[in-house]
C-alpha positions as CSV (number, residue, x, y, z in Angstrom):
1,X,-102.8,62.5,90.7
2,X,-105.9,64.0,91.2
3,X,-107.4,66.8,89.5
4,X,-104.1,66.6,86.7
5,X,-105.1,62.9,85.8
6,X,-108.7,63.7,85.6
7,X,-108.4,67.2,83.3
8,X,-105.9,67.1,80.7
9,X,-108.1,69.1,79.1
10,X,-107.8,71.3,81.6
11,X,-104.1,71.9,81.6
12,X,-104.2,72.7,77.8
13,X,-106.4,75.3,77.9
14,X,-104.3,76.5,80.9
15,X,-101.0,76.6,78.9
16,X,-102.9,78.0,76.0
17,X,-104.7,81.0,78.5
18,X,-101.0,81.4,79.9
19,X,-99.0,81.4,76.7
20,X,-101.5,84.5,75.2
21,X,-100.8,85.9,78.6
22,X,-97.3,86.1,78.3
23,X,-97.4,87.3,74.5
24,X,-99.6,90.1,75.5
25,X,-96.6,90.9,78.4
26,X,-94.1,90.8,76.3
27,X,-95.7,92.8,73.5
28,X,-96.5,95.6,76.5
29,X,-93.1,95.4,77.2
30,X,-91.2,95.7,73.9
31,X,-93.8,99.0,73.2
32,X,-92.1,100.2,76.4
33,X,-88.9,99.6,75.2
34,X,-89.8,101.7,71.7
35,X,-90.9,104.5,74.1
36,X,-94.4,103.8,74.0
37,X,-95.6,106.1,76.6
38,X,-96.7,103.4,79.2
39,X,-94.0,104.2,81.9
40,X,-96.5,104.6,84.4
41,X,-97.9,101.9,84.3
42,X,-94.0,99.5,84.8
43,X,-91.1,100.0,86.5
44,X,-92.1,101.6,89.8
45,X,-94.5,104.0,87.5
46,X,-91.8,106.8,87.8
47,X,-91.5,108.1,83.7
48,X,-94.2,108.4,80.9
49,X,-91.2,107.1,78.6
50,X,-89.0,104.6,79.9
51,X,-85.4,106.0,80.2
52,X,-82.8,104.3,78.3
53,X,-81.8,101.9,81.0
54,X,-85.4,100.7,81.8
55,X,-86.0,100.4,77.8
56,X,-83.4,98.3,77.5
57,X,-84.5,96.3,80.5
58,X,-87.8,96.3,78.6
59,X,-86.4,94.4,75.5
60,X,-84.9,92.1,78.0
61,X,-88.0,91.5,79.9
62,X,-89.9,91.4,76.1
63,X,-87.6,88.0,75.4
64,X,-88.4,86.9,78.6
65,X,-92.2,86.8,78.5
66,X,-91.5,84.7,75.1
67,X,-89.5,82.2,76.6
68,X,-92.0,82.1,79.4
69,X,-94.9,81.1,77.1
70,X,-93.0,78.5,74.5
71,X,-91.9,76.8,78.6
72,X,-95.9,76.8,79.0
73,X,-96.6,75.5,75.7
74,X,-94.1,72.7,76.0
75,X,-95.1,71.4,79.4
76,X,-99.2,71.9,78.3
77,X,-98.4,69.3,75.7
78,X,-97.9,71.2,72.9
79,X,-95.1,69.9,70.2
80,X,-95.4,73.6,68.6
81,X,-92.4,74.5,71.2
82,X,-88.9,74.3,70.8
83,X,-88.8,73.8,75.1
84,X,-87.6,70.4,76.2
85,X,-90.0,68.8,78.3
86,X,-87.4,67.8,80.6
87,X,-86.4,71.8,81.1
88,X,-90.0,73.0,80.9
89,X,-91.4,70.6,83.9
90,X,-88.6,72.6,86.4
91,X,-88.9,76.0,84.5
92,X,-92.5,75.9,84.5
93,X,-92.2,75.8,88.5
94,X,-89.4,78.5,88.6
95,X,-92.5,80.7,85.9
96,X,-94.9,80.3,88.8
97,X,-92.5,81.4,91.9
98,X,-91.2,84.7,89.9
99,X,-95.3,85.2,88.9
100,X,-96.1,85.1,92.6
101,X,-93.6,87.0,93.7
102,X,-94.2,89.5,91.0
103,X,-97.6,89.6,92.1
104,X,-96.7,90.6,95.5
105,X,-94.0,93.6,94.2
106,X,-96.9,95.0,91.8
107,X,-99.4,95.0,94.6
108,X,-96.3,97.2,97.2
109,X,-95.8,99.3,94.1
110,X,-96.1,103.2,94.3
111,X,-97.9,103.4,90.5
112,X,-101.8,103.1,90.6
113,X,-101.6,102.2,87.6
114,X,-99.1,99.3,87.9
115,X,-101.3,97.8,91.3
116,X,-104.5,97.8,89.1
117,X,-103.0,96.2,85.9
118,X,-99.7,93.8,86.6
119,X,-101.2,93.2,90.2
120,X,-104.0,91.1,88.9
121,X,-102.3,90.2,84.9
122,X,-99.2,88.5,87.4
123,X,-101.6,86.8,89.8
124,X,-103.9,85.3,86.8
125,X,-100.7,84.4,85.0
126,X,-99.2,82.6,88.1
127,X,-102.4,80.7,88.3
128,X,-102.8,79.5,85.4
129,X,-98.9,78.7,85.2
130,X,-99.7,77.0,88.3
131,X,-102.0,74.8,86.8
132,X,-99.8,73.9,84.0
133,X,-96.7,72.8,86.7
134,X,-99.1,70.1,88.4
135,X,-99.5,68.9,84.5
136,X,-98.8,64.8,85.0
């Protein structure tokens, strides 16, 4: 297969760019959930500080972003996560279709802030997961 066969290398540093990615996300996201005042920037960009209901969605999404990057890690070759390979090769794909259609709802978003910052932070992220995916 192509360009996966040919750049191994490639994929790693791929799975390593994504997993810092997601770390970054999730960190964002569990300071909204403490009440960081970030609101505008997630969520729709409707509070300053997330109301109890989006914090908690916060932690959730928090978890999530961790989850996302030990699936990266695993299928990028790296024995430093717990992931499965079997699991990460299909959630890896599943990472990539939520990314791009994440990408999409950040760019229709009302928040200026959200378009300019998780518009592009979801698109990189769903390249690079996509790069990871076509690992062989």
């Amino acid at each position: 297969m192509g360009i996966v066969a040919v750049s191994g290398g490639l994929v790693r540093a791929a799975a390593v760019a994504a997993t810092a990615g997601f770390v970054l996300v999730a960190f964002f996201q569990m300071f909204l959930a403490l009440g960081v005042p970030w609101g505008r920037a997630a969520w729709g960009g409707a509070h300053d500080r997330l109301p109890s209901r989006l914090r908690i969605g916060s932690a959730v999404a928090a978890v999530f972003w961790i989850l996302a990057a030990l699936v990266v890690l695993a299928r990028g070759g790296y024995e430093a996560s717990p992931v499965p390979l079997g699991v990460a090769r299909w959630a890896t794909w599943v990472l990539f279709a939520l990314l791009v259609l994440g990408t999409l709802m950040n760019l229709a978003s009302r928040s200026r802030l959200e378009r300019l910052i998780q518009t592009p932070t979801a698109a990189v992220l769903a390249l690079l997961t996509f790069l990871v995916a076509l690992a062989g």
